[in-house]
C-alpha positions as CSV (number, residue, x, y, z in Angstrom):
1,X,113.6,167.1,69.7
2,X,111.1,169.3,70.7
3,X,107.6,169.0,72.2
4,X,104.1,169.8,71.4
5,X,101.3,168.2,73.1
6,X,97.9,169.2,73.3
7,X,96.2,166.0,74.3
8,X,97.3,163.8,77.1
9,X,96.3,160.2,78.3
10,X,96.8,159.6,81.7
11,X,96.6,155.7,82.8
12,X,95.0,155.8,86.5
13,X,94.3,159.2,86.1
14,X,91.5,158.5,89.0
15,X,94.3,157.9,91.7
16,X,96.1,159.3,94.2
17,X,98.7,160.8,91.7
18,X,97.0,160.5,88.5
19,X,94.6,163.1,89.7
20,X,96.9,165.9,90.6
21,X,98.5,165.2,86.8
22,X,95.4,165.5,85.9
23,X,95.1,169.0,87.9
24,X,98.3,169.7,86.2
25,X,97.4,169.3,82.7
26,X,94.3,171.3,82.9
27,X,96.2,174.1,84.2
28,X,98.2,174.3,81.1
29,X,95.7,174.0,79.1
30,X,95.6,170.7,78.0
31,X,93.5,168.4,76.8
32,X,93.0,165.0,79.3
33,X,91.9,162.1,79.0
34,X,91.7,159.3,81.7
35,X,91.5,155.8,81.6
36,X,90.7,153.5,84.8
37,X,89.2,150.1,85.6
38,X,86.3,151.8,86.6
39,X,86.1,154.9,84.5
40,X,84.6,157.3,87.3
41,X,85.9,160.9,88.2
42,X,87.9,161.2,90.9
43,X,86.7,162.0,93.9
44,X,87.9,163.4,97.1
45,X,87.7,161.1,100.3
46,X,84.5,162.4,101.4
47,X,83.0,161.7,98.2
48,X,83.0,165.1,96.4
49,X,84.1,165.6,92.7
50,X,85.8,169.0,92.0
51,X,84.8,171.5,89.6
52,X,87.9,170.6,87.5
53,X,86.6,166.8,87.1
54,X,84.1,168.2,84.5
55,X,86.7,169.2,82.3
56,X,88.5,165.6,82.2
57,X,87.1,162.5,79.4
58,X,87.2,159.4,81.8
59,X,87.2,156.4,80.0
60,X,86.8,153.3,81.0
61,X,89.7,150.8,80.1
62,X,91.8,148.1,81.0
63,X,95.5,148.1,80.9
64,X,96.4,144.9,80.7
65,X,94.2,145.1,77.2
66,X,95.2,148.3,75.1
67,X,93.0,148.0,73.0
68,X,89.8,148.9,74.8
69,X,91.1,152.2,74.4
70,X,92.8,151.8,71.6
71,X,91.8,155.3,69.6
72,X,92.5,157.4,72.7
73,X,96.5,156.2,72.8
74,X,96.2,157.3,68.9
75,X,95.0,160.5,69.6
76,X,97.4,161.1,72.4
77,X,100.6,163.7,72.5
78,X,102.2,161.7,75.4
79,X,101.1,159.4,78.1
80,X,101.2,159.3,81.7
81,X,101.1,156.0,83.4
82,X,100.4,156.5,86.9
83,X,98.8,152.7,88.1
84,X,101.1,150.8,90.8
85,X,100.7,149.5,94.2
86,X,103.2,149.3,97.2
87,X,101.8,146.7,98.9
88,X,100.5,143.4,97.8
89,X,97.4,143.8,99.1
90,X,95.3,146.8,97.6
91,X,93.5,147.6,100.6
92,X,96.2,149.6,101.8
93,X,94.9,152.2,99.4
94,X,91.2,152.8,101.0
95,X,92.6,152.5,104.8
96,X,95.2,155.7,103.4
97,X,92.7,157.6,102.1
98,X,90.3,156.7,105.0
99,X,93.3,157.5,107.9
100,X,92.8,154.2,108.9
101,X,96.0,153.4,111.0
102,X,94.8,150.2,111.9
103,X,94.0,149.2,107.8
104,X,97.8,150.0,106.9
105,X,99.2,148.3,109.2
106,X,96.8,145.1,108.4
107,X,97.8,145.7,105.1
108,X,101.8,146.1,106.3
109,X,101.3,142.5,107.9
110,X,100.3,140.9,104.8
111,X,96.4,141.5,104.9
112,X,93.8,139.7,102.7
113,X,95.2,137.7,99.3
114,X,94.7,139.4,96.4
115,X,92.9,138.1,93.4
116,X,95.3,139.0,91.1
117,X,98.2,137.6,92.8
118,X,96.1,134.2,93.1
119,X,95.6,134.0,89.7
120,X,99.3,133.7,89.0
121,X,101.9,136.4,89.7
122,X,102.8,138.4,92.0
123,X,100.4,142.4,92.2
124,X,103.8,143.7,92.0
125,X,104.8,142.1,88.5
126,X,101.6,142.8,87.2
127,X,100.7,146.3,88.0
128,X,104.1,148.0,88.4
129,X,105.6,146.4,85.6
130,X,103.3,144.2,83.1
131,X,100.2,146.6,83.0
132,X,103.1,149.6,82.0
133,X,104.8,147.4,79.4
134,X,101.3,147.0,77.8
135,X,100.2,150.5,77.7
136,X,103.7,151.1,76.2
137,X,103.6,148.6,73.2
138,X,100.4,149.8,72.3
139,X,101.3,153.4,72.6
140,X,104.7,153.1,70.3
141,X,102.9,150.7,68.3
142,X,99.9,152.8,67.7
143,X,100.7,156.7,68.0
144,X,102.2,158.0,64.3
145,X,105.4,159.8,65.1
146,X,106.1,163.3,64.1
147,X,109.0,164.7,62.6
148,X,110.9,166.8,65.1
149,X,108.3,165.6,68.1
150,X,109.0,163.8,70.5
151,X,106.0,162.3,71.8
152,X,106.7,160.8,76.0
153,X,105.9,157.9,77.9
154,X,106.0,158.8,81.5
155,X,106.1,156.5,84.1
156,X,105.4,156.6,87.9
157,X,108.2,155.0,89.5
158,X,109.7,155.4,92.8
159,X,113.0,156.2,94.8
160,X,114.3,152.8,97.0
161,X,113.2,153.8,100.7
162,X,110.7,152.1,101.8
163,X,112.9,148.1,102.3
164,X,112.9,146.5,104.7
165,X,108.8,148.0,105.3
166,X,107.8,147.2,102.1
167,X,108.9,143.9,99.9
168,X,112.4,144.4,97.5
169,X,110.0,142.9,94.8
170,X,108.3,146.3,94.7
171,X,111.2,148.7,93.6
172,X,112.3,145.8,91.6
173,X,109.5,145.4,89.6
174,X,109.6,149.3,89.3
175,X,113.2,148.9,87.8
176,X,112.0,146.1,85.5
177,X,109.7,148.3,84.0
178,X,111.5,151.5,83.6
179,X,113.9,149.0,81.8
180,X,111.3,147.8,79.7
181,X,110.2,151.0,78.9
182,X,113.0,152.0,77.8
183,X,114.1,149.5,75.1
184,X,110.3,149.8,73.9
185,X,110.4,153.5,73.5
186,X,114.5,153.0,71.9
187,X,113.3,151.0,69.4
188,X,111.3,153.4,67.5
189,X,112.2,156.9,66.8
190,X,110.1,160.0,67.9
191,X,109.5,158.4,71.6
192,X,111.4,159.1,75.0
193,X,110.9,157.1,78.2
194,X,110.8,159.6,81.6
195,X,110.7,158.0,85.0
196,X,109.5,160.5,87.7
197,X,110.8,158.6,90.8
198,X,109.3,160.6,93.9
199,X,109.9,159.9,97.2
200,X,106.9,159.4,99.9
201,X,104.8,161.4,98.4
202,X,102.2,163.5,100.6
203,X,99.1,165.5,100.8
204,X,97.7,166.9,104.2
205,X,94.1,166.7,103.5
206,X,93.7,164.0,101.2
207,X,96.2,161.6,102.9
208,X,96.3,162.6,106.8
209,X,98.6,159.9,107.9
210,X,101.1,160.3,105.3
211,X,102.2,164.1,107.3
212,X,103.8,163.1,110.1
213,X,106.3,161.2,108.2
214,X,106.5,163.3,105.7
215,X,107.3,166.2,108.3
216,X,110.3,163.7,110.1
217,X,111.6,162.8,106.4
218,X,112.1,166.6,105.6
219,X,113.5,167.1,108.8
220,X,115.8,164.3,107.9
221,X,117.3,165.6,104.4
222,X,117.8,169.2,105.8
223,X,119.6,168.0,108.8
224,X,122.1,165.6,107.2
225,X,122.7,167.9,104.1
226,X,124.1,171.0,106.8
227,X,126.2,168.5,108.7
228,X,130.3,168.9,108.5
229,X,132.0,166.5,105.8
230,X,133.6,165.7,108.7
231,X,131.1,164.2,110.9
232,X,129.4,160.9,110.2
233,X,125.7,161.7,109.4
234,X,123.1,158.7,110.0
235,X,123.3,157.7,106.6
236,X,126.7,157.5,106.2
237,X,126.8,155.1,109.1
238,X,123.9,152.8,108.0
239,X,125.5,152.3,104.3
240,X,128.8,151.0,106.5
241,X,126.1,148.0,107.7
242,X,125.3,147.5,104.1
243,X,122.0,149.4,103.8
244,X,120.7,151.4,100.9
245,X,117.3,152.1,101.0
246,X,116.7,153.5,104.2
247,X,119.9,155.4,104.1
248,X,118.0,156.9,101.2
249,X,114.7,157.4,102.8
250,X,116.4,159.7,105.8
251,X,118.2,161.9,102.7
252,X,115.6,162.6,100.3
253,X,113.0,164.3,101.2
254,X,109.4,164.0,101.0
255,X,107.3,165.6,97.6
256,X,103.7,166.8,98.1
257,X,101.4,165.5,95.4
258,X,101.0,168.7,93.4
259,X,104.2,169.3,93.0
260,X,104.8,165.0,91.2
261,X,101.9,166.3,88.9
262,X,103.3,169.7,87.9
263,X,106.5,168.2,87.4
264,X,105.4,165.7,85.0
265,X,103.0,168.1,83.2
266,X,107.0,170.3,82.7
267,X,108.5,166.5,81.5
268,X,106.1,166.3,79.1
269,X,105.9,169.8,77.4
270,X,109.8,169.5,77.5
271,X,111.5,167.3,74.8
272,X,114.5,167.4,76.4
273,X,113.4,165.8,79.4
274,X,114.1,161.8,79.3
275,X,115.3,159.0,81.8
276,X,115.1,158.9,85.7
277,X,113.7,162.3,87.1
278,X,114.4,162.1,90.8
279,X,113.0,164.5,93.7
280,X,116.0,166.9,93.2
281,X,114.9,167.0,89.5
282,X,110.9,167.1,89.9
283,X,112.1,169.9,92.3
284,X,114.0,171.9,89.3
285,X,111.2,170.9,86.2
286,X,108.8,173.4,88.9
287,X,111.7,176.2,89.4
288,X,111.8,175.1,93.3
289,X,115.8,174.7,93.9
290,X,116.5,173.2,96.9
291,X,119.7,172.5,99.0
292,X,118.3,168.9,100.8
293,X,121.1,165.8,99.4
294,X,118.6,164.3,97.6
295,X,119.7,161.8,94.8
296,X,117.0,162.6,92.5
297,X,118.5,163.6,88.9
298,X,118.0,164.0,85.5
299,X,119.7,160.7,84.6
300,X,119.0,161.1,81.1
301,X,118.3,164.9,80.1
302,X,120.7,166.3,77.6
């Protein structure tokens, strides 16, 4: 099926990632909308909002209820939901952005309860998964399909490497809704799931303490993927203890934040694009071929 969008509705387009889709779409010329809980521009740490804001419609809305923005998911060619949280307790969010070591590691430990959680459920369940499932329903449910378009639902997701740091419940609940997802956007014709899984993902200015990491995680993948068949490389010899997921962590490397919203922007000009996009395949959509033993893939492109 092919693809033609000229309007786009990115969920959380305020965010970390949802801005640099946003930078993405504008680039190609598209047409962006975002929705938030707040409905403000983005704005970089020190409070400044880039030229390019101007050109975005941000809407206030609230995910868990579709239909506050309702006529924007009509209007739209695809949407992008980028809203999620790694840890349980959102202030791990403003002490990133901040460079506040001290904050994350608070927030590591198990920080302040949450409101959400409180009220029943887990942040996990209800922002990776639930808030997703929503905007999805409405979307298939709402948008009119087109004969021979294939209008897409892309989801943030995210490669398993951050257990035992972070809870399993957060790449489960990932799974869940990329499962979800998928049997929405199967049950009615003219939709297509995609399921950009990055790795840590990384920006040097607007999230300081995420490059040093990101520098030994590169590191990581390069060295393993030019070691001999015949020698034992690190992650080799953690999968014989039974690990995964940082096995994972040491092979895939790290993706800066442009390059997750470029590679959506590609997945959803490309109707041929559908299923789990990993780093390796973010890496391909943007024409950068690499030779790190990343897992990423396109699962599901045909």
């Amino acid at each position: 099926m092919a693809s033609a969008l000229t309007n786009i509705l990115v969920v959380g387009g305020n965010g970390f990632i949802g801005s640099a889709v946003c930078r993405a779409a504008l680039a190609k010329g598209m047409s962006v909308t975002s929705v938030s809980s707040s409905g403000r521009p983005w704005t970089t740490p020190k409070g400044h909002s880039p030229a390019w804001t101007s050109q975005v419609n941000w809407r206030r809305g609230d995910a868990f209820n579709p239909e506050s923005f309702a006529s924007e998911l009509e209007k739209a060619d695809g949407v992008v939901h980028t809203l999620g949280t790694l840890l349980e307790d959102g202030a791990y969010k403003q002490a990133i952005r901040d460079g506040d070591i001290f904050g994350v590691t608070r927030s590591l430990m198990g920080g302040a309860s949450n409101p959400l959680k409180a009220s029943g459920g887990g942040l996990y369940d209800k922002l990776n998964r639930d808030a997703a499932l929503r905007v999805c329903e409405a979307y298939t449910n709402t948008a009119s399909p087109v004969e021979g378009v294939s209008k897409p639902f892309v989801y943030i997701s995210a490669e398993d490497i951050f257990r035992p740091i972070v809870p399993a419940r957060y790449i489960e609940s990932k799974r869940e809704a990329e499962a979800g997802i998928e049997a929405l956007v199967t049950a009615r014709s003219g939709f297509r799931g995609v399921y950009i899984r990055p790795s840590l993902v990384y920006h040097a200015h607007f999230r300081p303490l995420t490059t040093p990491l990101a520098v030994l995680l590169e590191f990581s993948s390069k060295m393993q993927a030019k070691l001999p068949s015949s020698v034992p490389s690190p992650s080799s010899i953690l999968r014989r203890f039974g690990m995964q997921s940082v096995p994972n962590a040491l092979e895939i490397p790290p993706v800066h934040v442009d390059h997750v919203g470029e590679a959506v922007c590609v997945a959803l000009e490309r109707g041929d694009v559908r299923g789990v996009v990993g780093v390796d395949g973010m890496r391909e959509l943007i024409g950068w071929r690499q030779s790190s033993a990343g897992d990423g893939q396109f699962a599901g492109m045909h």
